[in-house]
C-alpha angles and dihedrals in degrees: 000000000000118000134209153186132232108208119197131181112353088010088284112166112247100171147353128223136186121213136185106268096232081070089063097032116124129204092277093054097254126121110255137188100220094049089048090047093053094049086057102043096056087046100055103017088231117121114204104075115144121198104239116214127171097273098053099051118202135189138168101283102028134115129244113230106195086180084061106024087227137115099240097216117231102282101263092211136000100250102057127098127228101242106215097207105043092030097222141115108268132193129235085242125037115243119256122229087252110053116090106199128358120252108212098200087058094040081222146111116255 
């Protein structure tokens, strides 16, 4: 099963499907988004559909990247930056091995 992403405003993820792969195959026998796009597009007669793998990471809520091909989660805290090369949320301060959650207001481990 393929599985992709409709992207709204902003290219927000509203929803994820999964369709049979025959659905996203392309003439050479590999799953493909634009296959897949088209499939869905002429389904459902809505045009912004994004194949999901497992390095680009979406969820319900997220935000397609096409620079970086990735699903840029919601920003846990404010205070947080978007790390380009790992492709994850990052705090100002790296977590020691013995904190257990962040605390925002403290701008500390905890």
């Amino acid at each position: 099963m393929a599985k992709f992403a409709k992207l709204g405003m902003n290219n927000k993820v509203t929803d994820i499907i999964e369709i049979d792969d025959i659905h996203a195959t392309d003439a050479n026998n590999n799953i493909d988004n634009e296959t897949g796009r088209q499939w869905l597009e002429n389904l459902t007669n809505y045009p912004n559909w994004v194949l999901c793998n497992e390095k680009n990471g979406a969820n319900k809520g997220s935000t397609y990247d096409e620079d970086q091909d990735c699903f840029i989660p919601v920003k846990p805290y404010a205070s947080w930056t978007w790390n380009t090369t790992s492709k994850c949320w990052e705090a100002p301060i790296s977590k020691p091995d013995n904190a257990d959650y962040w605390n925002e207001e403290i701008q500390s481990w905890v």
